[in-house]
DOPA-521774 format. One line per field, with one value per residue (C-alpha): residue number from 1; x negated, y negated, z negated. Coordinates in nm, 4 decimals, decimal comma. Each point is the difference from the previous one (the first is absolute). Layout:
BEGIN
resi <- c(NUM  ...) $
east <- c(X  ...) $
north <- c(Y  ...) $
up <- c(Z  ...) $
end
This chain:
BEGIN
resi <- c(1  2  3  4  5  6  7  8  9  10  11  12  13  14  15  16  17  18  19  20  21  22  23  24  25  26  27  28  29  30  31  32  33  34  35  36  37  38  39  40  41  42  43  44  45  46  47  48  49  50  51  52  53  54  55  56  57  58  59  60) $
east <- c(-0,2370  -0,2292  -0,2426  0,0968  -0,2816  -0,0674  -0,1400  -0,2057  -0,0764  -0,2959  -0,0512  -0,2979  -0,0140  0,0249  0,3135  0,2156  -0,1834  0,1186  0,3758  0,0136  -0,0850  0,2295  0,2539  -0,1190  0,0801  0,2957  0,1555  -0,1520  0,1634  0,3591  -0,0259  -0,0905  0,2799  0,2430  -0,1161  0,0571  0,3595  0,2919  0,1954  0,2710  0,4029  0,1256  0,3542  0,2213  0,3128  -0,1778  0,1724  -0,2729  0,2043  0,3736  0,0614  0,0788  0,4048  0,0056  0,2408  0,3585  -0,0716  0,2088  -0,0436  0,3187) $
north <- c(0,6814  0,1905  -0,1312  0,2494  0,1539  -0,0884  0,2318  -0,1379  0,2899  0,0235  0,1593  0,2735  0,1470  -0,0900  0,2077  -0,2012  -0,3782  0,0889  0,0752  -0,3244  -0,1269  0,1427  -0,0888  -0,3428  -0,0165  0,1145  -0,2411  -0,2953  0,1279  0,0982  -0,3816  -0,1317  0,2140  -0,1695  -0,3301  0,0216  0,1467  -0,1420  0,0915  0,2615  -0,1239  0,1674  -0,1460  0,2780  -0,1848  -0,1389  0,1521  -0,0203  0,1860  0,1133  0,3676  0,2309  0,1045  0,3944  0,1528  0,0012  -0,3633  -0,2975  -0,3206  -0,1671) $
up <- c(-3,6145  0,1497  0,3221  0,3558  0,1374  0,3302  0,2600  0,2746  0,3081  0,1264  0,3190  -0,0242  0,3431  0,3552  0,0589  -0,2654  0,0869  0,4231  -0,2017  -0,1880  0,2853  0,2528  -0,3181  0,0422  0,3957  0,0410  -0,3216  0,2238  0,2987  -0,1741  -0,1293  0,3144  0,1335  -0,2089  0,0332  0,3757  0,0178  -0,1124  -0,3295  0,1130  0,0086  -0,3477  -0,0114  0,0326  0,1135  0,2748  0,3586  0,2828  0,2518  0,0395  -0,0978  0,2742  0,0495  -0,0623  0,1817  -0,1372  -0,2071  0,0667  -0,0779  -0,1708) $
end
């Protein structure tokens, strides 16, 4: 088996170190985003309000 290569980047110029670091920003603020706000309700069955009778609908 044969060792993978790995690739470390380097930033060169100004214009990509201000990227990496506007990268960096708004991960920190997406996690602290996340961190704040609750997890959303995901169970479909769930009924948080009573549907709306349409016209012509009767309830049995």
């Amino acid at each position: 088996m044969t060792p993978m290569k790995i690739s470390v980047f380097r930033p060169n110029s100004l214009s990509e170190r201000k990227a990496i670091e506007e990268a960096r920003r708004v991960i920190a603020e997406s996690t602290r985003v996340l961190e704040i706000h609750p997890l959303p309700e995901t169970f479909l069955g769930r009924q948080t309000h009573r549907p709306i009778p349409l016209l012509g609908d009767q309830e049995n």
